[in-house]
C-alpha positions in Angstrom: -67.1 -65.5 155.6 -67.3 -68.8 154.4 -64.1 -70.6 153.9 -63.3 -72.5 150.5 -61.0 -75.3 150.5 -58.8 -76.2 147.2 -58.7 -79.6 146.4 -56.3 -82.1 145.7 -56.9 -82.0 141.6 -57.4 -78.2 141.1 -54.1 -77.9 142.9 -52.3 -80.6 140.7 -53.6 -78.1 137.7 -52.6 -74.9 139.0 -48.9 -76.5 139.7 -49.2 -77.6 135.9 -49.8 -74.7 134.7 -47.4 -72.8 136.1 -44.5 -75.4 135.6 -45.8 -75.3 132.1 -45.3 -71.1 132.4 -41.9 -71.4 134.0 -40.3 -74.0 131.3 -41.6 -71.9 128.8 -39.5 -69.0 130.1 -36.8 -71.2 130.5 -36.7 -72.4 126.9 -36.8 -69.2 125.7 -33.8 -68.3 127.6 -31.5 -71.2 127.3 -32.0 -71.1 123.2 -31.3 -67.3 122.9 -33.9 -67.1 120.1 -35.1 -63.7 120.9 -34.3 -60.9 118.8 -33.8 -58.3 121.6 -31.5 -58.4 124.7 -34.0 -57.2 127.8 -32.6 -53.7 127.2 -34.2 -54.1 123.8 -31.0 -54.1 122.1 -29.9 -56.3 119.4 -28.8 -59.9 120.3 -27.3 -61.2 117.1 -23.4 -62.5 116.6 -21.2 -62.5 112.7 -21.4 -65.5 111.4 -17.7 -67.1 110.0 -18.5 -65.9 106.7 -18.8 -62.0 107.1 -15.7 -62.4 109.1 -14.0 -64.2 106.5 -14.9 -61.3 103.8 -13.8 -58.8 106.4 -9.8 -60.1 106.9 -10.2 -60.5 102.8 -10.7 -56.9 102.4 -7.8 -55.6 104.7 -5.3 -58.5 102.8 -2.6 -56.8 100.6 -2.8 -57.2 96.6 0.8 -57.8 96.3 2.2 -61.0 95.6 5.4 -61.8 95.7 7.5 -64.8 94.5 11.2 -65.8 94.9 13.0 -68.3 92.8 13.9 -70.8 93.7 11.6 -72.0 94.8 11.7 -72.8 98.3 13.2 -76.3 99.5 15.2 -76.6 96.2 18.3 -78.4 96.0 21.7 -77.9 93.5 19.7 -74.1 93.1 22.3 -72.3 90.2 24.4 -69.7 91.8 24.2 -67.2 89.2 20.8 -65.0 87.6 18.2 -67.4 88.6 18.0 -66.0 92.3 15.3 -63.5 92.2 12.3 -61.8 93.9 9.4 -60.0 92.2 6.1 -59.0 93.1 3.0 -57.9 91.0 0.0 -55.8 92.2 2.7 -53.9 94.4 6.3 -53.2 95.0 8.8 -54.3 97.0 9.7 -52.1 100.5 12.3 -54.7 101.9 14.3 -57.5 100.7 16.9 -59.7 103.0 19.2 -62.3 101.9 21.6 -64.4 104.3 23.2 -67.4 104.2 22.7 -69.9 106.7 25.7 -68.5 108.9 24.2 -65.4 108.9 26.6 -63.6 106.6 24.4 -61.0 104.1 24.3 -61.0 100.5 24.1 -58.2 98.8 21.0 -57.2 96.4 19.2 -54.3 94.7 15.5 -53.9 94.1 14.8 -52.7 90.2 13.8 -48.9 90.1 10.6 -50.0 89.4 10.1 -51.5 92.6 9.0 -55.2 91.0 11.9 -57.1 91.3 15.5 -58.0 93.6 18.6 -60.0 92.3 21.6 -60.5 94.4 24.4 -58.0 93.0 27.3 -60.8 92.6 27.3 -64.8 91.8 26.3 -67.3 94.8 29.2 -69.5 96.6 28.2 -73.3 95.9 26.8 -75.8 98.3 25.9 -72.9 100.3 21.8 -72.6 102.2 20.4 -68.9 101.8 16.9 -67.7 103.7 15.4 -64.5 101.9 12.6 -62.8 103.4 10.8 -59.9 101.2 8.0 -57.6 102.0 5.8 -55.3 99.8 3.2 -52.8 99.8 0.2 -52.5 97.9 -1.5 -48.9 96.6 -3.2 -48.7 100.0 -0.1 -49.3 101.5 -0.9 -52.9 102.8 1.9 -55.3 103.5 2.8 -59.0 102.2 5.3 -61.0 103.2 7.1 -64.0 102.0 10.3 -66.6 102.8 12.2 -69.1 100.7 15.4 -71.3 101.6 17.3 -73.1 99.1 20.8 -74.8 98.8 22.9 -74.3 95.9 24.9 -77.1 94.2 27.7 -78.3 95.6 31.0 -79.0 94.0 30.9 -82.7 93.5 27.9 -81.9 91.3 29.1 -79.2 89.4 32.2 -77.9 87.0 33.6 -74.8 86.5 36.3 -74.1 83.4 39.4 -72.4 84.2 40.2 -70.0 81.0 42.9 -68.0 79.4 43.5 -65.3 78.7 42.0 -63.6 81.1 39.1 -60.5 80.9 40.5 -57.2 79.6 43.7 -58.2 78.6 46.0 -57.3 75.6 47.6 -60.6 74.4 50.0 -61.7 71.5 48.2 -62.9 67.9 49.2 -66.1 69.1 46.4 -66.3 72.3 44.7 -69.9 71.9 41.5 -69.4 74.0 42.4 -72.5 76.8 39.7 -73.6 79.0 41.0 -76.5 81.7 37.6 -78.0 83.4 38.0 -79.6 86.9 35.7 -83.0 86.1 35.9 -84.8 83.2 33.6 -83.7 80.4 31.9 -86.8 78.6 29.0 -84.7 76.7 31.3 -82.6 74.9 29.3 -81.4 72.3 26.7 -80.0 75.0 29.8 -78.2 76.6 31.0 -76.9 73.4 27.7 -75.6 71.9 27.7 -73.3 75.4 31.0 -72.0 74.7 31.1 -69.3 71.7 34.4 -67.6 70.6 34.1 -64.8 68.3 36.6 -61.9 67.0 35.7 -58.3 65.7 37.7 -59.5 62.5 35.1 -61.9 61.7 37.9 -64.8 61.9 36.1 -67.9 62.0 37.0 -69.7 65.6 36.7 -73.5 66.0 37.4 -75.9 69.4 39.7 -78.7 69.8 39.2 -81.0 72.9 42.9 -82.3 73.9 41.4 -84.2 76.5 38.4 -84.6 78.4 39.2 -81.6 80.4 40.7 -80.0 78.1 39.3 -77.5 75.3 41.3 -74.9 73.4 39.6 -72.6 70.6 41.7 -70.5 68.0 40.7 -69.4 64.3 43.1 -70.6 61.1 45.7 -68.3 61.3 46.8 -66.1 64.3 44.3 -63.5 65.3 44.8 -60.1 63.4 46.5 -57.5 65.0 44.0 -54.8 67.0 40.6 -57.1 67.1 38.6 -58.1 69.9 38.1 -61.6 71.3 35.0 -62.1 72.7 34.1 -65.5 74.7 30.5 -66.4 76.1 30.4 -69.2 78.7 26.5 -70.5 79.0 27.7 -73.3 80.9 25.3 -72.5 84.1 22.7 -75.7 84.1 24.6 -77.4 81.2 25.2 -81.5 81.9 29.0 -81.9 81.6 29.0 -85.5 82.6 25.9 -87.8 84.6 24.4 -85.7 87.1 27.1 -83.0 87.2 26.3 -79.7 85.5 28.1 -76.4 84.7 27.4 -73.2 86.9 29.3 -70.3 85.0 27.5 -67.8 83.1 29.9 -65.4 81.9 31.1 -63.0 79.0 34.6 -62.1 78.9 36.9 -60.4 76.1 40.5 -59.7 75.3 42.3 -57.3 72.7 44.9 -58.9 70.4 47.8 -56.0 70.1 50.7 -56.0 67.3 51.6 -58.9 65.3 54.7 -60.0 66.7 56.6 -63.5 66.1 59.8 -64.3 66.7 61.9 -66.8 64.8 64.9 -68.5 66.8 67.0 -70.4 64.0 69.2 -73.0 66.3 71.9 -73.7 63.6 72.4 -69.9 63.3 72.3 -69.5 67.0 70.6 -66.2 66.7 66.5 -64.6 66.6 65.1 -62.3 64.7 62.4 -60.9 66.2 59.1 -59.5 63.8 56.8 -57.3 63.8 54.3 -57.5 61.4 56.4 -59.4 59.4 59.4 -56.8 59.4 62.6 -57.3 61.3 63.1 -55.3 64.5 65.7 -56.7 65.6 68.0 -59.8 65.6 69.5 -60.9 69.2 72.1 -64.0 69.4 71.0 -66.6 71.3 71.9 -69.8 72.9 69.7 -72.9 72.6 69.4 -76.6 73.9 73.2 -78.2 73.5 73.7 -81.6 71.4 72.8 -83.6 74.4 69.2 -81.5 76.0 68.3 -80.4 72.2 65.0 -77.6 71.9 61.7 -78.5 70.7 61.0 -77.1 66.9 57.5 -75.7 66.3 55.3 -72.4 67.2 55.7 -71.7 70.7 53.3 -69.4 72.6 54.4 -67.4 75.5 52.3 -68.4 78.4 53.7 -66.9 81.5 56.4 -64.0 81.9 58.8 -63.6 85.1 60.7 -61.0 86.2 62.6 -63.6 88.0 62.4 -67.1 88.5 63.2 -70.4 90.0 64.4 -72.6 87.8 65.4 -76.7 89.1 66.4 -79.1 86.7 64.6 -82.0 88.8 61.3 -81.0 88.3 61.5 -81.6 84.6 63.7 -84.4 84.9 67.5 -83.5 85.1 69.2 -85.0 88.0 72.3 -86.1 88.6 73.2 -89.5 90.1 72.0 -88.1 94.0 68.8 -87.5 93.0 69.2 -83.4 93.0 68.9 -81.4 89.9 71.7 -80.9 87.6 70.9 -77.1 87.8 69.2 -74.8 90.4 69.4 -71.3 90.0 66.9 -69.4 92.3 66.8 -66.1 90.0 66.8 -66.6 86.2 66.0 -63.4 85.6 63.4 -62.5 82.4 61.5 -65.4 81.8 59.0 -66.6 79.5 57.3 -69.8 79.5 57.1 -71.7 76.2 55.7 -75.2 77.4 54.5 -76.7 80.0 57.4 -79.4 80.2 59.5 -76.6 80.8 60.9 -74.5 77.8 61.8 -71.0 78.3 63.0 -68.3 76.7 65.1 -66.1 79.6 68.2 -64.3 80.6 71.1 -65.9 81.1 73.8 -64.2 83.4 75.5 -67.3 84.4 77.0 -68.5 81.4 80.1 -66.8 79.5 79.2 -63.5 77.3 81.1 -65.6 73.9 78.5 -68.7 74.0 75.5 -66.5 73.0 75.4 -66.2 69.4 78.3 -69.2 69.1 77.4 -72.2 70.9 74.4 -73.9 72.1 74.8 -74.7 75.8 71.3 -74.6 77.4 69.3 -78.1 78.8 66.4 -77.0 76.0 66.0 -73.3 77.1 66.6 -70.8 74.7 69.5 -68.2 76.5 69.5 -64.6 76.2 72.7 -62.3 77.6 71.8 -60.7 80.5 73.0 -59.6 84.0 72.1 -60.6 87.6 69.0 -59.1 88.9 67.0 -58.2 85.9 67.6 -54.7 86.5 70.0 -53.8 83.4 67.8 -52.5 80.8 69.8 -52.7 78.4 70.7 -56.4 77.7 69.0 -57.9 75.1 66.8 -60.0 77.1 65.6 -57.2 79.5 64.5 -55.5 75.9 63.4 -58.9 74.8 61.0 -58.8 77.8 60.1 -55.4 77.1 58.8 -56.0 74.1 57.1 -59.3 74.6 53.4 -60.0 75.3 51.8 -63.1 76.9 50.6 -64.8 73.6 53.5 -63.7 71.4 54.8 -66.3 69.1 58.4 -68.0 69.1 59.1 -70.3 66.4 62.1 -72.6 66.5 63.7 -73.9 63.7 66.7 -76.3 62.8 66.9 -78.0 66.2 67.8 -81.6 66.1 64.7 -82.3 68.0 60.8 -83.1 66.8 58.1 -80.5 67.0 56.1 -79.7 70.1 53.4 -81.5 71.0 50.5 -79.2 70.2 49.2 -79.6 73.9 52.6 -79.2 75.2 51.7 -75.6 76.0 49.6 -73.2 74.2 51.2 -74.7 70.9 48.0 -75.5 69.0 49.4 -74.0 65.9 51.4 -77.2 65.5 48.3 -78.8 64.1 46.7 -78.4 60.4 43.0 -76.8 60.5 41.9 -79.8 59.3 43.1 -81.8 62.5 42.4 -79.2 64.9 38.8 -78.9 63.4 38.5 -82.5 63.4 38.9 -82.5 67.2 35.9 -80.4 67.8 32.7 -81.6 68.7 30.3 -78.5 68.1 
C-alpha cells in the first residue's frame, strides 16, 4: 500500500479550519444567542419591564394620608390630626408620642378616616403608623411624625364661667390670655358670645390680656350663653398663635341683685326685682370705707382665710391687722379683696347699727358655717356665682370696672368703645 505523506500547507489548512469550527462553537456559546437550551428547552430571561408590571399588579389601591404632614413643626393640637385613605379602608391605625405613651383614636364607621379622640398636649413629637386594605384585600402602609407647638409659641385663654354652669344675670364672660395680645381684633373676631334671648353681646379689652364680653343690661333670667373660641391657628401677637378650638355654654338662672345701702346698714336682697328679704349688715368703718358700684360674686367659700396683709393692712410689725383662718360664708366681690361673708367674731348689736368692717360687708353668723339659720348661711344659700351686689351711700368712689367682674360700672358706650371686633 502506498503511503501518502501530508504536507506542511495542507496541514496549516486543516488546523484552520478546524480552529475556525471550534471558535465558532465557542461564540455561540459564550453569547447565549440560541433559542433553545441543549435539552431544547427555552433559554430566555424577563426583562426589568415585565417584572416591573408584575409588582404593579400585586400593589394595593389604597392610599392613605395623614395630616400633618410629616416633619411639620408647631402642628395644632386640636382637629387637624387626621388619617384617611381612598380606594380602601383603614384595618389599623397607631398613635404614640415620642415616649411611647398611646393616644387614643377612632376610625370613622366608614372605614376612611381616624382622628385622635381628645386634644394634643403642646410641644409634644407623635409617630402614627396606619395600614389599609384594598377590595382584594391588599395592604398599604404609611408613617408620619410631627411636633406640635410649643408654649412659647402659642396662647391659650383662661375663661369664666365655666361649661355647664348656672350663673347669676350678672356673669361677664372673662377671658385672661397668658401672652400679651397685640392683634386684638384678630383675637376678638374668633371669639363669639351669643345668648338664646337674642341680647346683643359686645367685648371690652381691659388690657392686653384681658377681654371681658357682656350684653347692655344683665342677661335675662333662664337663657343660654353660648361662647365659641376659634382661636386654634389665630396670630395673637408675632409668631405666637392660639390653639383652642372650643364651644362652651352656661345657663343664667333667676334674676337676683342685692342692694347693700351703707348709711342704712342693712340689704335687701331681690329677686326679680321684688324683696325677699332684708338682712342687717355691717360694712367698711369711717376709716377702711366699701367700694360703691355693681359688684359681681366671683368666688364662694364655705370657709376661708382671710389676712389683712395681703391687701394691705398691717400694723407697725409688718403682720396683718387681722387674720382669721375660718371666715365662714364667703363671697368674693373684687379682686382687691371685698367680700361679702359671715361674721362670728364681732358683737351680735354692730350688725344693722354700726359699720365696723376694713371694706367687707359683715353678715351675723356663728363659728363653723354650720348654723343654717344665720342670715349669712341663708345669704349663701341663696346666692349664685354671678349674682349682683350693689352698694350704695359709702363714703368711698365706685369700683374700678376691672376690679373684679364689675364691668357694669361702665356706660355701653365705653364698654363698646373698648372693643376691637
Amino acid at each position: 500500500m502506498e503511503k501518502r505523506v501530508m504536507t506542511n500547507s495542507k496541514r496549516r489548512k486543516s488546523l484552520m479550519a478546524a480552529s475556525a469550527l471550534l471558535g465558532g462553537v465557542l461564540v455561540l456559546t459564550a453569547c447565549g444567542g440560541g433559542d433553545k437550551k441543549a435539552d431544547g428547552s427555552d433559554n430566555k430571561q424577563p426583562s426589568q419591564n415585565s417584572v416591573d408590571a408584575a409588582a404593579a399588579k400585586d400593589t394595593s389601591a389604597a392610599r392613605i394620608a395623614i395630616t400633618p404632614k410629616n416633619g411639620a413643626d408647631n402642628a395644632s393640637i386640636n382637629k387637624n390630626t387626621k388619617v384617611t385613605v381612598v380606594s380602601g379602608k383603614l384595618t389599623n391605625v397607631s398613635m404614640t408620642t415620642s415616649a411611647g405613651k398611646s393616644v387614643k383614636g377612632t376610625i370613622a364607621a366608614d372605614g376612611t378616616s381616624w382622628q385622635p379622640d381628645g386634644q394634643l398636649e403642646r410641644s409634644t413629637t407623635y409617630q402614627i403608623t396606619a395600614t389599609a386594605e384594598d377590595s382584594k384585600g391588599r395592604q398599604a402602609h404609611e408613617n408620619s411624625s410631627f411636633t406640635t407647638v410649643s408654649p412659647a409659641h402659642s396662647f391659650i385663654g383662661n375663661f369664666t364661667p365655666e361649661d355647664g354652669s348656672t350663673v347669676g344675670v350678672g356673669m361677664p364672660v372673662s377671658i385672661n390670655f397668658d401672652k400679651a395680645i397685640t392683634n386684638k381684633k384678630a383675637v376678638e373676631d374668633a371669639i363669639t358670645v351669643t345668648s338664646s334671648s337674642g341680647q346683643q353681646v359686645v367685648g371690652h379689652w381691659f388690657s392686653s390680656t384681658r377681654l371681658d364680653l357682656r350684653p347692655d343690661q344683665y342677661w335675662q333670667e333662664g337663657s343660654t350663653v353660648t361662647m365659641k373660641l376659634a382661636l386654634d391657628g389665630v396670630e395673637g401677637a408675632g409668631g405666637v398663635t392660639g390653639v383652642q378650638d372650643k364651644t362652651v355654654s352656661f345657663k343664667i338662672g333667676r334674676n337676683q341683685v342685692s342692694v347693700v345701702d351703707v348709711a342704712a346698714k342693712s340689704m335687701k336682697v331681690m329677686q326679680d326685682g321684688k324683696t325677699i328679704r332684708t338682712i342687717p349688715i355691717s360694712a367698711g368703718a369711717p376709716e377702711h370705707t366699701t367700694y360703691n358700684g355693681q359688684m359681681v360674686i366671683s368666688e364662694k367659700y364655705k370657709e376661708t382665710r382671710m389676712d389683712g396683709s395681703t391687701v394691705g393692712f398691717t400694723n407697725s410689725d409688718g403682720k396683718g391687722e387681722y387674720d382669721i383662718k375660718d371666715v365662714p360664708h364667703a363671697m368674693r366681690l373684687s379682686s382687691s379683696g371685698t367680700f361679702i361673708h359671715g361674721n362670728y367674731w364681732g358683737a351680735k348689736s354692730v350688725f344693722g347699727s354700726a359699720n365696723t368692717s376694713h371694706g367687707c360687708v359683715g353678715l351675723s353668723d356663728t363659728k363653723g358655717a354650720n348654723d343654717p339659720n344665720t342670715p349669712a348661711a341663708w345669704f349663701y344659700k341663696h346666692s349664685l356665682i354671678g349674682d349682683v351686689v350693689v352698694v350704695k351711700n359709702s363714703n368711698d368712689k365706685q369700683i374700678q370696672p376691672d376690679n373684679g367682674l364689675n364691668g357694669w360700672n361702665m356706660s355701653w358706650s365705653a364698654w363698646k368703645a373698648g372693643s376691637e371686633a
